[in-house]
C-alpha positions in Angstrom: 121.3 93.9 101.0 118.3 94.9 102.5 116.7 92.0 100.6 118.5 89.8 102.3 118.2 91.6 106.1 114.4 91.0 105.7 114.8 87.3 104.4 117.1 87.1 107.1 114.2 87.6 109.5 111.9 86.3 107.7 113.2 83.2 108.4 112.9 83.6 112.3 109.2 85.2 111.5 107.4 84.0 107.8 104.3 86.8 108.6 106.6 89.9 110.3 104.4 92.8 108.0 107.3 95.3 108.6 109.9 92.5 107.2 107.2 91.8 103.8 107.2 95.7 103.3 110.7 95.9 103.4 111.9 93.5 101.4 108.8 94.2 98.9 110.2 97.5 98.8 113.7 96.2 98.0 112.8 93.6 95.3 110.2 96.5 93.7 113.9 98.6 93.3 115.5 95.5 92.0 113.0 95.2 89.4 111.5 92.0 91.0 107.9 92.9 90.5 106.1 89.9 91.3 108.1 88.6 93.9 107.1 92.1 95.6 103.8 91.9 94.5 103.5 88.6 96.4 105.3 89.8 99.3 102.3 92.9 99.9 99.6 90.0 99.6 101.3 87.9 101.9 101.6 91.1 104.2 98.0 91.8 103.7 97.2 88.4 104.8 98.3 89.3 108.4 97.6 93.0 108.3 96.3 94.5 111.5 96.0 97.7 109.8 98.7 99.3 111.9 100.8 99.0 108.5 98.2 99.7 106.1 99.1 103.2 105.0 103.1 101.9 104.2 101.6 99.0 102.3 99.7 101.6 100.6 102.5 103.2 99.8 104.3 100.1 98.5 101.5 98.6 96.1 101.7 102.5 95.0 105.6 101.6 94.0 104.8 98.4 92.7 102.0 100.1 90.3 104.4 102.6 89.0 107.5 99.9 88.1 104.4 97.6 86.5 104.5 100.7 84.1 101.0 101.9 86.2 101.5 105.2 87.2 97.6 106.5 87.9 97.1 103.7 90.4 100.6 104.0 91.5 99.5 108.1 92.3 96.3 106.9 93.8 97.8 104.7 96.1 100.7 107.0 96.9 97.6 110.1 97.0 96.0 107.8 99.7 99.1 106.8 101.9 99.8 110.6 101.8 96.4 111.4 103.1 96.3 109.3 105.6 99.6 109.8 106.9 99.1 113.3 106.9 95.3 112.8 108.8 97.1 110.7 111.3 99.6 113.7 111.8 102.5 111.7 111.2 104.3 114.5 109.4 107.9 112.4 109.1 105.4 110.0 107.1 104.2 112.2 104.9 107.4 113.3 104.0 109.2 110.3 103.2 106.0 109.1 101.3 106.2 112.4 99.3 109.6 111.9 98.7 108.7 108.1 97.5 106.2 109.5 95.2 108.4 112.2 93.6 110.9 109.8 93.1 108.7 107.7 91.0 107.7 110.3 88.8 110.9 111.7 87.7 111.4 108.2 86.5 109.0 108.5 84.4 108.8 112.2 83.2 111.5 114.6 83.3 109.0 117.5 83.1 108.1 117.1 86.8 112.1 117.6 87.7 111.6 121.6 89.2 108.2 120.5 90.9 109.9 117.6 92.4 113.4 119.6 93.1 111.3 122.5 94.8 109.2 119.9 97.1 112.1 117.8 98.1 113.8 121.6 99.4 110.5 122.2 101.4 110.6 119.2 102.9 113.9 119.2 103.7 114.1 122.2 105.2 110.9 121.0 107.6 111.5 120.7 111.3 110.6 117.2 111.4 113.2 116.7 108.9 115.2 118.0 111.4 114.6 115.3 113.9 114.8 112.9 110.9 118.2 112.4 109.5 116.6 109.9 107.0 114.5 112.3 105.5 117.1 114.3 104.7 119.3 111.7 103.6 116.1 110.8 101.0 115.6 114.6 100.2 119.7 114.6 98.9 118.9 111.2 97.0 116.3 112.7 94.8 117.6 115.6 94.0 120.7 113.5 93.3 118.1 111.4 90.9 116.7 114.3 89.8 120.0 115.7 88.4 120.6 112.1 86.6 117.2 112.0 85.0 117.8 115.4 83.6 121.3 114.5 82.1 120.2 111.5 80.5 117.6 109.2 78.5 114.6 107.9 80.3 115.3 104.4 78.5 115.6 102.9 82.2 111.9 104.0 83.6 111.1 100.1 83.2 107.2 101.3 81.9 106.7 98.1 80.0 107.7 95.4 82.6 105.0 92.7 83.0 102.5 94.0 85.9 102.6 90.8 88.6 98.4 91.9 88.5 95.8 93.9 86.1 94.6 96.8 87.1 91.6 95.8 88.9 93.7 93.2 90.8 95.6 96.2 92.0 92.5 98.1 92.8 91.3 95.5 94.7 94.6 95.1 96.6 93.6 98.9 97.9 90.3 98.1 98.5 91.2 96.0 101.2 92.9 98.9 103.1 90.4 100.5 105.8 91.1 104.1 105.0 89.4 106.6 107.7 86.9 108.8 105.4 88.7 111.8 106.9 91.7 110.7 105.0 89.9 109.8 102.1 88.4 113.5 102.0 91.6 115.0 102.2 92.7 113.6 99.4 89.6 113.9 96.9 90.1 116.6 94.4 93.5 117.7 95.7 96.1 117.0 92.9 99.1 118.7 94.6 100.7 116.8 97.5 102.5 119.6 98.8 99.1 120.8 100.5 99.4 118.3 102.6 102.3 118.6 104.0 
């Protein structure tokens, strides 16, 4: 559905960045990696870099369902960072909550890590003020309880990546990330200090 909402607009709109996020977002979920993939370079195209950290954030999905999880972390690590150097705490939040969903796709070992973050942020004020937030922090742990009842045979690792590696890399590159963000986020590998 929401796939549809943004072709809607699209329609009305061809280079709307907000609708190209969206619906990458959605067709990501759907397991329509390239067409997503496409959909961030479009949006890139037209980029103003008021939307840079969410694209981030979505080339960070579309790495880990092209079965890339390091440069789907890096790119999540960097959205995070620069979210968080912005001060846009409801950002880093539902970014976190992105990012831990992704991993307990991919490994169940992560499930308490996850669990315990996704009850921190909930119980956050700015989670408060956000009724999405807490509507994504009841989703994983919804997911969470699923991944840990069942096989990981639907992760998706394996699909054909719409890019390489370094064609995702360069995708990033392109983002101008303020070195304060970029500092916050070198060395740290637990997200939870930034929030």
């Amino acid at each position: 559905m929401a796939e549809q909402f943004a072709n809607a607009g699209l329609r009305c709109d061809s280079t709307n960045i907000s609708l190209l996020n969206n619906r990458a977002v959605a067709r990501a979920y759907q397991g329509k990696i390239k067409e997503a993939y496409s959909d961030v370079r479009a949006a890139l195209e037209h980029n103003s870099g008021r939307n840079s950290p969410h694209l981030m954030a979505t080339l960070g999905l579309i790495a880990f369902r092209s079965g890339m999880p390091d440069l789907g972390r890096e790119n999540y690590g960097l959205c995070i960072a620069w979210f968080s150097h912005s001060k846009e705490r409801d950002s880093v939040a539902a970014a976190t909550l992105h990012l831990l969903r992704e991993e307990i796709r991919i490994d169940r070992s992560v499930i308490p890590f996850s669990v315990d973050m996704a009850q921190r942020i909930a119980k956050m004020p700015v989670a408060m003020q956000q009724p999405e937030i807490i509507g994504m922090t009841e989703l994983l742990l919804e997911e969470a309880r699923a991944a840990a009842n069942t096989d990981l045979t639907h992760n998706n690792l394996g699909l054909a990546a719409p890019a390489s590696p370094s064609e995702f890399s360069h995708q990033a590159s392109l983002f101008c990330i303020p070195e304060k963000a970029k500092k916050r986020i070198s060395g740290l590998g637990d997200y939870s200090k930034l929030i």
